[in-house]
ZAFI-643682 format. One line per 4 residues: their letters; for each residue y, z, x of N, C-alpha, C, O. Coordinates in steps of 0.1 Angstrom, whole numbers, plus 5000, padded with zeros to 4 digits. Example, Ala and Ser with C-alpha at 12.3 -4.5 7.8 and 13.67 -1.06 7.14 Angstrom:
as	4943,5078,5132,4955,5078,5123,4967,5078,5132,4967,5085,5142; 4978,5071,5128,4989,5071,5137,5000,5079,5129,5011,5080,5134
end
This chain:
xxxx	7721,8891,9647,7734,8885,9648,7744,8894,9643,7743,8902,9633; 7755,8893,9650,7765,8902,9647,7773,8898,9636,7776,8886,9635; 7778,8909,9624,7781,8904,9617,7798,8903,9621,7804,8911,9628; 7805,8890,9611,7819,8884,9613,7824,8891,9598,7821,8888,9587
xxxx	7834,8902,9604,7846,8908,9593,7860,8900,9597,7863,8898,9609; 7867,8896,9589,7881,8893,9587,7891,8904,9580,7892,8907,9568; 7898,8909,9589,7909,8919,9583,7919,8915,9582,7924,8908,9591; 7925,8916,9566,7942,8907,9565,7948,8918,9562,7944,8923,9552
xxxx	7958,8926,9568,7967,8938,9567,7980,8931,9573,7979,8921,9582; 7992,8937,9567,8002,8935,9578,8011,8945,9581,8023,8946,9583; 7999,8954,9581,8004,8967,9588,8001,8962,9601,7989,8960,9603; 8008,8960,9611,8003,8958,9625,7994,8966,9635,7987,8962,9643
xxxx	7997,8978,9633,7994,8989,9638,7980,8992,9631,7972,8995,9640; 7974,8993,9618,7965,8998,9612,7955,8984,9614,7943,8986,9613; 7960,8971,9618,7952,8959,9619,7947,8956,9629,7938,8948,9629; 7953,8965,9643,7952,8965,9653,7940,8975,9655,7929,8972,9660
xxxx	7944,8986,9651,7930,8994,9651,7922,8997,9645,7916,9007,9647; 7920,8988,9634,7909,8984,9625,7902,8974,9635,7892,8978,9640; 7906,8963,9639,7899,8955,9649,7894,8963,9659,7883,8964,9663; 7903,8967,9662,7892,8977,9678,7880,8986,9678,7870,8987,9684
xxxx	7887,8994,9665,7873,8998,9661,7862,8993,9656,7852,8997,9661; 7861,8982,9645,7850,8976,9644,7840,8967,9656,7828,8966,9657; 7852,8962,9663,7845,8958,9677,7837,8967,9686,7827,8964,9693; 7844,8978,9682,7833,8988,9694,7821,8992,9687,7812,8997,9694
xxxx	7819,8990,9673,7809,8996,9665,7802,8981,9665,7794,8981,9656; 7803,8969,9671,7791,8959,9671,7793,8946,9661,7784,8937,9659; 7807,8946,9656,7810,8932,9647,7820,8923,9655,7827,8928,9664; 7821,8909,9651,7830,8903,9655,7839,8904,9644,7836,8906,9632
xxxx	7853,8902,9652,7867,8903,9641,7873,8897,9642,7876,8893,9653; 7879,8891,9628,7891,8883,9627,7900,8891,9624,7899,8903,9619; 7912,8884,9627,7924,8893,9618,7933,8881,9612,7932,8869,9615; 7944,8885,9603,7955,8881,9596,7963,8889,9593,7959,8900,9587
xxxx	7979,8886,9596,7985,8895,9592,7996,8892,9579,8007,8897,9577; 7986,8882,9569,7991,8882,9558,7982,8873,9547,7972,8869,9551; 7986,8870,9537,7973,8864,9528,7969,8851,9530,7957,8846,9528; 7983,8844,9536,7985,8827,9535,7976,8827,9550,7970,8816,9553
xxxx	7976,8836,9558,7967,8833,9573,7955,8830,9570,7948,8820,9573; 7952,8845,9559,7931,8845,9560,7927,8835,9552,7916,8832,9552; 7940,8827,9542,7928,8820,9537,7929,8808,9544,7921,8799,9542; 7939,8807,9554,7940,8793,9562,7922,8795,9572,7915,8785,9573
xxxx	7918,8811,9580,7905,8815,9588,7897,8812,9577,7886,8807,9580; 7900,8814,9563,7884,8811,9551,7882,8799,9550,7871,8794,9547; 7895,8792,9553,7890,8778,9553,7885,8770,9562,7881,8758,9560; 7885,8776,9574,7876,8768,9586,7862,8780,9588,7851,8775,9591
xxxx	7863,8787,9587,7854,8795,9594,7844,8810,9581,7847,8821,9576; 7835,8804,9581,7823,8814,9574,7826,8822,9578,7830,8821,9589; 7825,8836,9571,7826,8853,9577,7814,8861,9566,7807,8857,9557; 7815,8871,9569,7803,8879,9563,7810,8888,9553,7806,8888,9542
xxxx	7825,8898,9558,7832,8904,9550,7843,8901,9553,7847,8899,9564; 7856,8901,9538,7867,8910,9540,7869,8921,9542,7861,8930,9539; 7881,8923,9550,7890,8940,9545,7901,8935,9545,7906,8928,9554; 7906,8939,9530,7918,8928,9524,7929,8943,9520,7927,8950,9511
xxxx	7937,8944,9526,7950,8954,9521,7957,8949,9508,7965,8939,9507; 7952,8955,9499,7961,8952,9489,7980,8949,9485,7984,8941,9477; 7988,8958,9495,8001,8954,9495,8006,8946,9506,8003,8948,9518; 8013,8937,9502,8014,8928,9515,8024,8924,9508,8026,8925,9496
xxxx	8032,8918,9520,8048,8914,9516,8046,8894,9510,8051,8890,9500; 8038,8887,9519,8036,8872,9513,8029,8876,9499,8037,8882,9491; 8017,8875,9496,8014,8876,9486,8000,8887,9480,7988,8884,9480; 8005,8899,9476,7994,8908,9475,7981,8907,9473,7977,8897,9466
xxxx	7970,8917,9480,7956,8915,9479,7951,8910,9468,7943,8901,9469; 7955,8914,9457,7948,8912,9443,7951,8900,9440,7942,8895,9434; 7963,8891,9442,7963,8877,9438,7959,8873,9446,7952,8863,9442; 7957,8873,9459,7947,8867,9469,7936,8865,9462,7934,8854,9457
xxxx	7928,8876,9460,7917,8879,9459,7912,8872,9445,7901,8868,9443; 7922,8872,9435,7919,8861,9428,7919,8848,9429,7910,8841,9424; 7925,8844,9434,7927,8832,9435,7914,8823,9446,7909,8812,9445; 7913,8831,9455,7898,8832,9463,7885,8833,9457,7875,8828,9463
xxxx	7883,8840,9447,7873,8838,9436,7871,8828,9430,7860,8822,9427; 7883,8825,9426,7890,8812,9413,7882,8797,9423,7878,8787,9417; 7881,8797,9438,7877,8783,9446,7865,8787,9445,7858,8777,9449; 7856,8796,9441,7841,8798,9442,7838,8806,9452,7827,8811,9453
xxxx	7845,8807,9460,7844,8820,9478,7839,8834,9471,7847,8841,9466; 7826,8836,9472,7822,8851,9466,7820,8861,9482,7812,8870,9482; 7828,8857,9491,7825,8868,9506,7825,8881,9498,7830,8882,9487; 7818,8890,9505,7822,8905,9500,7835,8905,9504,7840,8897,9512
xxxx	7840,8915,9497,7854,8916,9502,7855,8933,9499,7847,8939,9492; 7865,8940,9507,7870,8962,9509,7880,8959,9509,7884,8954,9520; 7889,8960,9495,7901,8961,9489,7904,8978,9495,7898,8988,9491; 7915,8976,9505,7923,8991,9513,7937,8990,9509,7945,8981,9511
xxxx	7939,9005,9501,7955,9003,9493,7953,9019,9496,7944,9026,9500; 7968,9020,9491,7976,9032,9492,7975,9036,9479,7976,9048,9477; 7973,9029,9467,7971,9025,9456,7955,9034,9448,7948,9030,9439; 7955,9047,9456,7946,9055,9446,7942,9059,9433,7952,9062,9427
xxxx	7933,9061,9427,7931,9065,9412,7921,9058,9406,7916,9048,9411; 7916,9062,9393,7904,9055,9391,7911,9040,9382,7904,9030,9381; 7921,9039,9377,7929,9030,9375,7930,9017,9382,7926,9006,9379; 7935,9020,9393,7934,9012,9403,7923,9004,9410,7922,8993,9416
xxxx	7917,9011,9406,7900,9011,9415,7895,9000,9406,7889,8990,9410; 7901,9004,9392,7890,8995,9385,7895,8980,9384,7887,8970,9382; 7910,8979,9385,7919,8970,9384,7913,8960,9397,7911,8948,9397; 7913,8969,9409,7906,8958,9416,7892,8953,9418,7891,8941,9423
xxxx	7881,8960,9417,7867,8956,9412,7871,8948,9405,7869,8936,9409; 7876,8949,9392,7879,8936,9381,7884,8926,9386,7881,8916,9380; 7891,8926,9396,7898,8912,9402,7891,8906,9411,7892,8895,9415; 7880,8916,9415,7869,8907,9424,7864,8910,9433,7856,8903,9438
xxxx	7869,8924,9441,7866,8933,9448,7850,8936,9446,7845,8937,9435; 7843,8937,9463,7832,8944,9459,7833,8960,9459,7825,8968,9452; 7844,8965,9467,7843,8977,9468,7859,8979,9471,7866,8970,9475; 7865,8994,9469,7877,8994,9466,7879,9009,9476,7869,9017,9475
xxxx	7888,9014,9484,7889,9023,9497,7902,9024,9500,7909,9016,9506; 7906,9038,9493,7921,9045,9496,7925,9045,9509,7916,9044,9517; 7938,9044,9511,7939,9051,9529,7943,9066,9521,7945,9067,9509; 7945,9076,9532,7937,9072,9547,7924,9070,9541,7921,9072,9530
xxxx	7916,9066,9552,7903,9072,9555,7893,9066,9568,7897,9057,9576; 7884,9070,9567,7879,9068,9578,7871,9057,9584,7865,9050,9576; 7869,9054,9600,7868,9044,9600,7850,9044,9599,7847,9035,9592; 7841,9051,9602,7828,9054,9598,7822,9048,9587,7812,9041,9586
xxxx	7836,9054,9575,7835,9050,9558,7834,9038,9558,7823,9033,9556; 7844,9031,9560,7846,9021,9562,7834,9008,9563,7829,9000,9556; 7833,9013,9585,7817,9009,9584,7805,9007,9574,7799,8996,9573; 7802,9019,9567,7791,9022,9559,7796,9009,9551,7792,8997,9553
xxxx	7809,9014,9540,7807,9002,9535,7804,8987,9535,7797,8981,9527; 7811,8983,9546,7807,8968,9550,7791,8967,9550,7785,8956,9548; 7785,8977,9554,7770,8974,9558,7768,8970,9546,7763,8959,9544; 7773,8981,9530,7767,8980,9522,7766,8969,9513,7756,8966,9506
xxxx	7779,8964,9513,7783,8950,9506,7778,8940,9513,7776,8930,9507; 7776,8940,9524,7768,8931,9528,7752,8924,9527,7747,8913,9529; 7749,8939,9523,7733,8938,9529,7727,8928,9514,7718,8919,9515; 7733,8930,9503,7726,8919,9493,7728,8901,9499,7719,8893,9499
xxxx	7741,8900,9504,7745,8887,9507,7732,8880,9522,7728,8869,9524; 7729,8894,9532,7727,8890,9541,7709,8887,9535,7702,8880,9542; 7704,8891,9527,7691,8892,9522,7687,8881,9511,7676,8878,9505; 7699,8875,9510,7702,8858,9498,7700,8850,9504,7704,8852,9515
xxxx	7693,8837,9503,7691,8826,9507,7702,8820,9499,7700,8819,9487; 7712,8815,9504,7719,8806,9500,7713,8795,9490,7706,8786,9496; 7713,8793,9474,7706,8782,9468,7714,8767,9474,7726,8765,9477; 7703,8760,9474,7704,8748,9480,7706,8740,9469,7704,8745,9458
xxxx	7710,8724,9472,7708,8713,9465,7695,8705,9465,7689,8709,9475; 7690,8698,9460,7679,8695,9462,7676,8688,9470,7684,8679,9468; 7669,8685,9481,7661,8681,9489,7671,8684,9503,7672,8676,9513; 7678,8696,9503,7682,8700,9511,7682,8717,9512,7683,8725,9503
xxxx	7681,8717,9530,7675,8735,9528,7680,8736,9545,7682,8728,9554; 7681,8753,9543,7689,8759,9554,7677,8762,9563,7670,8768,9555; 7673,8762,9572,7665,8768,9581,7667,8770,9592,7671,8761,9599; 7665,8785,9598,7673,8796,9611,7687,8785,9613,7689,8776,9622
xxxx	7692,8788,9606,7710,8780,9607,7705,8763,9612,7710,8759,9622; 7700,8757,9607,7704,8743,9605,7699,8738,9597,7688,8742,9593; 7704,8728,9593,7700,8719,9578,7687,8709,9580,7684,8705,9591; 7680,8708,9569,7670,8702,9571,7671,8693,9558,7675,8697,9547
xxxx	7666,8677,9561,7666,8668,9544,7651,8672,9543,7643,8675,9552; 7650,8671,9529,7639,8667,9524,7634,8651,9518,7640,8645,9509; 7621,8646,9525,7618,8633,9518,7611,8631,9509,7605,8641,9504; 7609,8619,9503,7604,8620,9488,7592,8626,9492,7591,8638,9488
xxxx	7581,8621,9499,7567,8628,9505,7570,8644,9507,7560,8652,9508; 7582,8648,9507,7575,8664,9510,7583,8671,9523,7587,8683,9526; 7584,8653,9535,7586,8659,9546,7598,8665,9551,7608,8658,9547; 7603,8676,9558,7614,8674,9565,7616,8672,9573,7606,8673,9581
xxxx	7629,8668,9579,7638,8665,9588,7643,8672,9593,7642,8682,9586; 7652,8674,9605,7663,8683,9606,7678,8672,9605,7677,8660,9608; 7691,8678,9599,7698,8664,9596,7708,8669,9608,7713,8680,9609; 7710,8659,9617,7718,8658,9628,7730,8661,9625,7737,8652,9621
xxxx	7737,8675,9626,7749,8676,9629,7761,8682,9638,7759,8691,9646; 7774,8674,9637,7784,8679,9644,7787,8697,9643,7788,8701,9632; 7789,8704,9654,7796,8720,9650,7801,8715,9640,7793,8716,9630; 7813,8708,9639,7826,8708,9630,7819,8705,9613,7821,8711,9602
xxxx	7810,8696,9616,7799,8692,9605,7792,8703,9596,7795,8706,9584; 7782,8709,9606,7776,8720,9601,7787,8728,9596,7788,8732,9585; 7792,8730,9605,7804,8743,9597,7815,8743,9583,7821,8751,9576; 7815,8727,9583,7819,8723,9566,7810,8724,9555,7811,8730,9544
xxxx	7798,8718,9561,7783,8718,9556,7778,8736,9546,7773,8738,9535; 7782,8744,9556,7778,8756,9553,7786,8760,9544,7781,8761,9532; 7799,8762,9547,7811,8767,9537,7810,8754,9526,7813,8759,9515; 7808,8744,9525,7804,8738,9511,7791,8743,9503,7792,8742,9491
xxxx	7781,8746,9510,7774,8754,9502,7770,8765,9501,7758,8766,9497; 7781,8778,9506,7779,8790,9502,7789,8794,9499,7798,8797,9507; 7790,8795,9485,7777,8789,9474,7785,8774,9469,7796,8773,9465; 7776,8767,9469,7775,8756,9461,7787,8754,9452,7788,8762,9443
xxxx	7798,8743,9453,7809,8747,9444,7821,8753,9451,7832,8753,9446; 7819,8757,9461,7831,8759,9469,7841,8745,9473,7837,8733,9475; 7856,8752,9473,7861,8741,9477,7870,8748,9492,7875,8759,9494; 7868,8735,9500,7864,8738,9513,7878,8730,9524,7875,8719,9528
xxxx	7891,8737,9529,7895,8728,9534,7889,8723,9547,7881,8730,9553; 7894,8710,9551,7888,8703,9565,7896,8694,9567,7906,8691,9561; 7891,8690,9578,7896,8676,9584,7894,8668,9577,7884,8671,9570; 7899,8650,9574,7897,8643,9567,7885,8636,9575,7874,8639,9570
xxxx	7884,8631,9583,7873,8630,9596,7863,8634,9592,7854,8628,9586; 7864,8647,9598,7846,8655,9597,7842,8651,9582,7831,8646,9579; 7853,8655,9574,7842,8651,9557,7840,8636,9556,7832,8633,9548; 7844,8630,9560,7838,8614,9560,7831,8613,9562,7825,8606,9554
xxxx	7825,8619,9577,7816,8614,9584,7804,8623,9579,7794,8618,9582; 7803,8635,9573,7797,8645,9569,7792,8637,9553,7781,8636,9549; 7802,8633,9548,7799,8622,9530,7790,8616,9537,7779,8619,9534; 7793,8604,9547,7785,8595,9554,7773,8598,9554,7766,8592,9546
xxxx	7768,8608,9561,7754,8615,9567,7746,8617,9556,7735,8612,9555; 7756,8627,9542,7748,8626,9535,7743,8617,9528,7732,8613,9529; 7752,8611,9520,7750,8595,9514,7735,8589,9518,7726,8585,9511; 7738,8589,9537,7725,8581,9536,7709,8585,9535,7698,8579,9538
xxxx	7712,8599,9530,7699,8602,9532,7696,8613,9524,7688,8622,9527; 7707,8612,9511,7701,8620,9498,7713,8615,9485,7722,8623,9481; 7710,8605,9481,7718,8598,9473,7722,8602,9465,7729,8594,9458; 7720,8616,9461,7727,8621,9448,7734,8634,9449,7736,8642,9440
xxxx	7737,8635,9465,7747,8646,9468,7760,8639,9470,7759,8627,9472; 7770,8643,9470,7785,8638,9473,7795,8646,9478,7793,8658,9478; 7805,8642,9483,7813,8651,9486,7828,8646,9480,7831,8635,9484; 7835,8652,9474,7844,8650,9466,7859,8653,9471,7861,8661,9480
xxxx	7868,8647,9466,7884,8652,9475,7889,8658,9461,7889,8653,9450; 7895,8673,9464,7898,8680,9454,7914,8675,9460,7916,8677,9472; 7926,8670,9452,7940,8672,9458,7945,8682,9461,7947,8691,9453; 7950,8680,9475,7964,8691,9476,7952,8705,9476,7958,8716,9475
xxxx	7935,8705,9478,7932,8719,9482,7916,8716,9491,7910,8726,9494; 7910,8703,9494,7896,8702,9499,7893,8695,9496,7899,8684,9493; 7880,8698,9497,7863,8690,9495,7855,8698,9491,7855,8709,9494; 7846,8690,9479,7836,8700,9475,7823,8692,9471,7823,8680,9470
xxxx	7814,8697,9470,7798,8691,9473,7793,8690,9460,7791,8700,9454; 7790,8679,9454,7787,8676,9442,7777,8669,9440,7775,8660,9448; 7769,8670,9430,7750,8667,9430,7752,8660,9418,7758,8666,9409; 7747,8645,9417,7743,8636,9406,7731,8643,9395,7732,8642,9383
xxxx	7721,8650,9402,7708,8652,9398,7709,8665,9386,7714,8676,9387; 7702,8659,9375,7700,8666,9360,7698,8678,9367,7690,8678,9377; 7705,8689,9362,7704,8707,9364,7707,8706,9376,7701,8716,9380; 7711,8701,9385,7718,8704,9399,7731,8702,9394,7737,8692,9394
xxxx	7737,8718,9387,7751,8721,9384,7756,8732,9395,7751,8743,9397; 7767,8728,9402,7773,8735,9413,7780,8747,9406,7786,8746,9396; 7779,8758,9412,7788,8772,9409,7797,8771,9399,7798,8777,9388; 7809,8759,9408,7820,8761,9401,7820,8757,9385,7827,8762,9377
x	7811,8747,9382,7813,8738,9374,7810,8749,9357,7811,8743,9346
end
């Protein structure tokens, strides 16, 4: 499966041909052309990486990028600034960056990198909640006997389902709808999962059960 990059630059011109190029090298791409977009795309839609431009006129990479940590969202992210030096470099690794890339440079580099921050995430099994487990992308309950199920869900469903638990502790915007009906599902058929209304920012997935402590907590 192809992997999904989100590029937030609002350089238009450099955003433009960052997407073309990665398209032709075999990823699907999102784009944004500023901070308040990608996290509006992080919040509907799972991706594999950032490429996050550090200066931006709404609100710079690095407070992004904190603040996107700060909800539990560990995506890799390729912090790209004009902003060279080992100073810099470290300032943003520290803020949450997996990997940090001067312009210019190239788009190859670039490539490599994504492969590389990725390849730990793509090789993780997402930890689960208990009696709940991911298999070839759909959810499965577990019953007290052992057995499983597969648990019937909506796209809109599964795809809150996921971004709530990768990883575990994320807070996740949605529709008020789908998480109802997604609380609903679970409720009936693993009583000590929940889903919770964070105000004024989501929903997030919360486990009754002793040592089932979520990320954020």
């Amino acid at each position: 499966m192809n992997k999904t990059v989100l590029v937030i630059d609002d350089d238009d011109m450099l955003r433009t041909t960052l997407a073309r190029g990665l398209r032709a090298n075999g990823f699907n791409v999102l784009t944004a052309h500023c901070a308040n977009d990608g996290g509006e795309i992080l919040g509907r839609i799972l991706v594999d990486a950032i490429v996050l431009d550090r200066m931006m006129t709404d609100m710079d990479g690095l407070t992004f990028l904190k603040k996107l940590r700060a909800t539990g969202n560990h995506t890799p992210t390729i912090m790209l600034t004009a902003m060279g030096g080992a100073e810099n470099a470290i300032e943003g690794l520290v803020g949450g960056a997996d990997d940090y890339l001067a312009k210019p440079f190239q788009l190859q580099e670039l490539i490599l990198r994504i492969n590389n921050i990725t390849r730990h995430a793509i090789n993780t099994t997402p930890k689960m909640p208990d009696g709940l487990a991911l298999i070839d992308n759909e959810f499965f309950v577990q019953s007290s006997n052992g057995e499983m199920r597969i648990l019937a869900l909506s796209g809109e469903e599964k795809k809150l389902l996921s971004n709530l638990t990768c990883p575990v502790g994320n807070i996740v915007a949605a529709a008020p709808m789908v998480a109802k009906r997604l609380r609903n599902k679970l409720n009936s058929v693993l009583s000590h999962l929940d889903i919770v209304t964070i105000r004024s920012r989501g929903y997030k997935l919360v486990c009754s059960n002793p040592g089932c402590k979520t990320k954020a907590e």
